[in-house]
C-alpha positions in Angstrom: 135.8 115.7 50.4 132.8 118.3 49.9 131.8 120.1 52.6 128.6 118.6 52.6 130.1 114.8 53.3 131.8 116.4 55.9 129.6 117.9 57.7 127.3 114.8 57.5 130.3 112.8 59.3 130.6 115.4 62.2 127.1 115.0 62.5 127.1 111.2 63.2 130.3 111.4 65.0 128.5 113.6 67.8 125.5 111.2 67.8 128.2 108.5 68.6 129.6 110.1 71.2 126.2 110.6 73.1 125.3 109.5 75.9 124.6 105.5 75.8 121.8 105.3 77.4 119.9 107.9 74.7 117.1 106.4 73.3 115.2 107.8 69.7 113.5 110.5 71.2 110.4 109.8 68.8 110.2 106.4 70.8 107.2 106.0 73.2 107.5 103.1 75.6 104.9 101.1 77.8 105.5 100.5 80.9 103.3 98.3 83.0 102.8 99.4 86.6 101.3 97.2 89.5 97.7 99.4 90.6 98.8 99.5 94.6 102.1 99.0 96.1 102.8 101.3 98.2 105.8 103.4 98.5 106.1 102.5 95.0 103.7 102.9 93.0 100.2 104.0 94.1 97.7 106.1 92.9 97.0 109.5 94.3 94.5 111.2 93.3 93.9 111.2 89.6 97.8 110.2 89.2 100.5 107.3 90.1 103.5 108.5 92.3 105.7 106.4 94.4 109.4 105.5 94.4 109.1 103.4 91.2 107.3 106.4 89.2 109.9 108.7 90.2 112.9 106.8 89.5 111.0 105.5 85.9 110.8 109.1 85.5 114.3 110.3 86.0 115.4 107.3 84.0 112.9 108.4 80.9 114.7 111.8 81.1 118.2 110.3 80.7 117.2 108.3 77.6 115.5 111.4 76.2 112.5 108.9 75.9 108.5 109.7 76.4 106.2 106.8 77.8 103.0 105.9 78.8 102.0 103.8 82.1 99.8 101.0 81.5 98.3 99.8 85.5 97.5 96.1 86.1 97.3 93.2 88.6 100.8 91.9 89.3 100.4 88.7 87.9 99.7 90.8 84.1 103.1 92.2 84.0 105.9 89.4 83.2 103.0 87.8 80.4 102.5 91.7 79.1 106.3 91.6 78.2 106.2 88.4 77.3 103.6 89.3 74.6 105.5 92.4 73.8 102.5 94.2 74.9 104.8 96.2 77.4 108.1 97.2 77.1 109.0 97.8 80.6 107.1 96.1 83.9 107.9 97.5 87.2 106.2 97.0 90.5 109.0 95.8 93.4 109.9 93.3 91.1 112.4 90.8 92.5 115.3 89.6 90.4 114.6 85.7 90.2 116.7 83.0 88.2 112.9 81.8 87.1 111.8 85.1 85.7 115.2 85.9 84.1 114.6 83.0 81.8 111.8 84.7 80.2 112.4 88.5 80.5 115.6 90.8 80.6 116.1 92.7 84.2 118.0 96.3 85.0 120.4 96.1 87.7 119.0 96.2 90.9 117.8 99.3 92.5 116.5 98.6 95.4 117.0 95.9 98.1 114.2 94.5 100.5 113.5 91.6 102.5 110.2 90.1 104.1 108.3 91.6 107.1 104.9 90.3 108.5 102.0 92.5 109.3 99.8 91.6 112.5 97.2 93.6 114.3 98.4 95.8 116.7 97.5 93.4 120.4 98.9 90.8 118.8 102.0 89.6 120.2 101.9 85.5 119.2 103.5 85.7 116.1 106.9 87.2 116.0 109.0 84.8 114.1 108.2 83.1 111.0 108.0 79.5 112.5 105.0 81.0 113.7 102.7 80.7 111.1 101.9 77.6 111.4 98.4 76.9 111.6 97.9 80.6 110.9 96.0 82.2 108.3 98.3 84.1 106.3 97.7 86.6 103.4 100.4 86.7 100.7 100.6 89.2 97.1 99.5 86.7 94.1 102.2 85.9 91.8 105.6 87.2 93.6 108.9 85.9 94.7 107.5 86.3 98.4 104.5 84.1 97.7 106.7 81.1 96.6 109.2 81.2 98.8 107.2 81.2 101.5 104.9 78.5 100.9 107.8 76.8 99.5 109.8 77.2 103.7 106.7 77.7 105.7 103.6 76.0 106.4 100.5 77.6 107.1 96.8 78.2 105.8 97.8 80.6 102.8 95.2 83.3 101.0 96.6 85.0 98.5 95.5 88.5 96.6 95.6 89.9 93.5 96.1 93.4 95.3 98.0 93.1 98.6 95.7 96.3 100.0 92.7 93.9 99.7 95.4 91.2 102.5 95.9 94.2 105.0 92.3 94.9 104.6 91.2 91.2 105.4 93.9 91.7 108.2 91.9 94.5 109.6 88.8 92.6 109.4 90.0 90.0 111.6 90.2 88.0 108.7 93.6 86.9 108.9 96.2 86.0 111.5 98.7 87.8 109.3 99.8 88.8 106.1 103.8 88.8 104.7 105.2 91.0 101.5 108.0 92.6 101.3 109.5 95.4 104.0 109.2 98.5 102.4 105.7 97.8 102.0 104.8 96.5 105.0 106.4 99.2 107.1 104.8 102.0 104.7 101.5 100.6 105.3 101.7 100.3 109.1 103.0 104.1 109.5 100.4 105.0 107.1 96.9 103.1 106.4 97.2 100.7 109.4 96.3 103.5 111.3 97.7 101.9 114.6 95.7 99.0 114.0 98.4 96.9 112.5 102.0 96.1 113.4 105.2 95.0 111.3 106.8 91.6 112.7 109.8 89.9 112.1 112.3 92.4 112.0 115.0 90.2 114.2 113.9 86.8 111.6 114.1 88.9 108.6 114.5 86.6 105.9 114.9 86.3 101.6 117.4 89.2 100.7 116.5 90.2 97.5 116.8 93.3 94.8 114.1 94.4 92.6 114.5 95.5 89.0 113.3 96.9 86.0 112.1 94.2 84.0 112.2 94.3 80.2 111.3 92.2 76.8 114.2 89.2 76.8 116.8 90.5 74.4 115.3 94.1 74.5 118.2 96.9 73.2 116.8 98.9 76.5 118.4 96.6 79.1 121.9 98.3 78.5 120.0 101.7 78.4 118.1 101.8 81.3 121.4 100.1 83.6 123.2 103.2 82.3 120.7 105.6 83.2 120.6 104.0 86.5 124.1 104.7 86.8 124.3 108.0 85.8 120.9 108.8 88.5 123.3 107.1 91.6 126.5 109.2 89.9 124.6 112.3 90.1 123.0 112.6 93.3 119.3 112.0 92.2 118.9 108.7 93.0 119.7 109.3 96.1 117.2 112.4 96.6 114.4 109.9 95.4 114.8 107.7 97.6 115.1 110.0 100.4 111.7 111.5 99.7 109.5 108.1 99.7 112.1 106.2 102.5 113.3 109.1 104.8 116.6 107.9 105.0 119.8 107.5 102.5 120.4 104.3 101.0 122.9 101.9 102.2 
């Protein structure tokens, strides 16, 4: 064997042996990222930060992969990777049976259920039931949005940007608005500037897990879950979520 040949086969026996969630490092992914949903992704300034970015970031790093984020409505994201116009969506997106027909999801990173949001002297809605007859504010497009309307009835509104809901909440517009508890509770420490309150903590209903979500089929799916794996093996995950959540995960 010359000593060219077997150099060449150390050579592709390291790149084996890397790590499996490497990616071409010449690779530049799209990822679509919902414009406003706080902790997770938001934008600050002239930048996006939130739970998500960090986390997509720390992921990126571990697949030795460079990307670009591409911000949109919600309702853009599963059609963008449908099209193959994105190759990643995230934005608290919840691991359905319905959207795993059509797109691939990383395992879950994050579980969340439903809170509602109602101004601050309000003290008539504080179960679900509730709603009834209420004017209720829900995010366009999400698992929240159907199941609710699907287990509850009331007079719905829904938004293409759930800021513009807590907004209309404000206003006096609505009786109340329901997403998911992370963002509920982030808005009423932050924005609701004591003018809103979260609800339903002792009703809390619709366990569910977000995830990345991918092209169907997409070679990244095993990536990414490794990545993820490696972040919760090495302590980062855990630092990440500590910053945007003050608290460790369960």
């Amino acid at each position: 064997m010359s000593a060219l040949l077997k150099k060449l086969k150390i050579t592709l026996a390291l790149v084996a042996c890397s790590a499996s969630f490497a990616v071409m490092a010449q690779d530049k992914l799209l990822v679509g990222v919902d414009t406003a949903f706080v902790p997770f992704e938001f934008k600050q300034g002239n930048k996006y930060v939130g739970f998500d970015i960090d986390l997509w970031e720390a992921i990126a790093k571990k697949m030795n992969v460079s990307y670009e984020l591409r911000p949109m409505d919600f309702g853009g994201l599963i059609p963008g990777l449908q099209s193959r116009n994105l190759d990643v969506a995230m934005a608290g997106i919840t691991i359905t049976d319905a959207r795993k027909q059509v797109v691939d999801f990383s395992e879950g990173y994050y579980d969340a259920d439903l809170l509602m949001a109602v101004k601050s002297g309000d003290n008539s809605i504080t179960k679900f039931s509730e709603l009834a007859g209420k004017k209720v504010g829900l995010k366009q497009g999400t698992a929240a949005a159907s199941f609710m309307k699907s287990k509850y009835k009331a007079n719905y509104v829904e938004f293409p940007n759930i800021d513009n809901a807590y907004l209309d909440l404000q206003a006096g517009n609505l009786d109340a608005v329901v997403h998911d508890s992370p963002n509920v509770l982030y808005y009423v420490k932050t924005a609701g500037g004591g003018k809103v309150k979260s609800t339903g903590e002792t009703d809390s209903i619709l366990p569910q897990k977000y995830g990345f979500a991918l092209q169907k089929n997409s070679s990244l799916t095993p990536k990414v879950d490794a990545a993820l794996k490696a972040l919760r093996a090495d302590g980062t995950y855990d630092k990440i979520y500590f910053k945007w959540f003050n608290k460790q995960p369960k």
